[in-house]
C-alpha positions as CSV (number, residue, x, y, z in Angstrom):
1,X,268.7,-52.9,13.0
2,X,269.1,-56.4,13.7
3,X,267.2,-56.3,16.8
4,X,264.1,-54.9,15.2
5,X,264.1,-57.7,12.9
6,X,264.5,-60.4,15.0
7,X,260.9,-58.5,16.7
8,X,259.7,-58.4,13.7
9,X,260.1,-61.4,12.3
10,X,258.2,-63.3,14.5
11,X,254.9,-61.5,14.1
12,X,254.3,-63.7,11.5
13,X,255.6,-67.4,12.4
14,X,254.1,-67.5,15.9
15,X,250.3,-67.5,14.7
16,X,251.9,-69.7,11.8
17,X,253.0,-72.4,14.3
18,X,249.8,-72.4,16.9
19,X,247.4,-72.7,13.8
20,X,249.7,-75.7,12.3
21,X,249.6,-77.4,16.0
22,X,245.5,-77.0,15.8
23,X,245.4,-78.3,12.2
24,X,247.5,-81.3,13.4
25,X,245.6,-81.6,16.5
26,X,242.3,-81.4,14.8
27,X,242.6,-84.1,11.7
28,X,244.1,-86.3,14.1
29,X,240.9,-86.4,16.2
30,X,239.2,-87.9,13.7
31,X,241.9,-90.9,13.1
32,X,242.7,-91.7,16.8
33,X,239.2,-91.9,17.3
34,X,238.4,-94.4,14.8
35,X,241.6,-96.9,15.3
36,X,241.8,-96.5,18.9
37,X,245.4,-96.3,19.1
38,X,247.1,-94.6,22.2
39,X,244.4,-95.1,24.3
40,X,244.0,-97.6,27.5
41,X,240.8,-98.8,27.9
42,X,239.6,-100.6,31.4
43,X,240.2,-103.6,32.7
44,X,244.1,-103.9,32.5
45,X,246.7,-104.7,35.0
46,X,247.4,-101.2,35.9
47,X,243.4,-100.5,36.5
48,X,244.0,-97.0,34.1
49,X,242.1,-96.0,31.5
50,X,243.7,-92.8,29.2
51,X,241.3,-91.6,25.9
52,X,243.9,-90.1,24.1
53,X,241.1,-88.5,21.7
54,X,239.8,-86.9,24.9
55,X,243.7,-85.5,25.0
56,X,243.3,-84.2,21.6
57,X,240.1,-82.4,22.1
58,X,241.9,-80.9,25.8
59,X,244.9,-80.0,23.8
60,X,243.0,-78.2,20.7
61,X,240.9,-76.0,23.3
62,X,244.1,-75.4,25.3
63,X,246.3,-74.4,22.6
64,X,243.7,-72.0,20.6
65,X,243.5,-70.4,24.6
66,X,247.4,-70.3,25.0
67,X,247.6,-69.0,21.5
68,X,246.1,-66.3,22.4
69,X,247.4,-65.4,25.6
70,X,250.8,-66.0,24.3
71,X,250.3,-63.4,21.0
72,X,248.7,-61.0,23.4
73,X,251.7,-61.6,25.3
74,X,254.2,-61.3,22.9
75,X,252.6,-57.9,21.3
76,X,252.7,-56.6,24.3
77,X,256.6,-57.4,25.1
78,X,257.5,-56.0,21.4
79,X,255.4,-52.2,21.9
80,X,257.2,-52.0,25.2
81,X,260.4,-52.5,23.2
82,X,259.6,-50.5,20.5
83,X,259.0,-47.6,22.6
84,X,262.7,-48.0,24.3
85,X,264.3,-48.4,20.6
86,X,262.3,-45.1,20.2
87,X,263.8,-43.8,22.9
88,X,266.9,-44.4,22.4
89,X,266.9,-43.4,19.1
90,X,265.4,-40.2,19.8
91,X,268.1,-39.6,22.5
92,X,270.6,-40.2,19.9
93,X,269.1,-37.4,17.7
94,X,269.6,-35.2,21.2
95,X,272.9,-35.8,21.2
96,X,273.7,-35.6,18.0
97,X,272.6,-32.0,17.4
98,X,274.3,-31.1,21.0
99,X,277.1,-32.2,19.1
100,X,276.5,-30.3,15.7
101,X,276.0,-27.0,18.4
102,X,279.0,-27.0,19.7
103,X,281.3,-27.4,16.4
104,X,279.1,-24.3,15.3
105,X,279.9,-22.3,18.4
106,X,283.3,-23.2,18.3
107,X,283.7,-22.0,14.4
108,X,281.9,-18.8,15.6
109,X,284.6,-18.3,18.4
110,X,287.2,-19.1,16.1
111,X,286.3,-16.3,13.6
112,X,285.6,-13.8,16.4
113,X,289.1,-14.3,17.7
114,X,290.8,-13.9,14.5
């Protein structure tokens, strides 16, 4: 029982957590664009230049992407676990009427013998 909840559980915070990263990513576009801050600009004693609003736009794209890949992912990991739980649960069943069986053959030996 626990385990399907711990699969189950996450269904909804993983979408939760990518669209919060892209929300974050996105507003700050705006602001780091407009101060200026974290980003290197030419000439400099290193001779590097780093836009880190260009960063932001790379990371919204790459995160909506790996978002996806990783729900698709994910999905596809808990159906394939699922259908082992079912498995195993249906095997269970199996075994359990085996067992019901042979307390009902053994009380119909029982009475023949007496």
């Amino acid at each position: 029982k626990q385990w399907y909840q711990r699969r189950v559980r996450g269904i909804p915070l993983y979408p939760t957590g990518i669209i919060c990263e892209a929300l974050l990513a996105f507003w700050c576009i705006g602001l780091v664009s407009t101060s200026g801050r974290l980003s290197v600009s030419l000439p400099n004693s290193l001779n590097f230049a780093f836009d880190f609003t260009l960063y932001l736009k790379l990371h919204l794209v790459m995160t909506a992407i790996g978002g996806v890949s990783l729900i698709s992912y994910m999905a596809s990991q808990r159906s394939r676990a699922m259908k082992k739980l079912a498995k195993l649960s249906s095997y269970a069943e199996v075994q359990k009427r085996e067992i019901d069986l042979i307390k009902i053959r053994q009380k119909k030996e029982s009475k023949k013998a007496k």
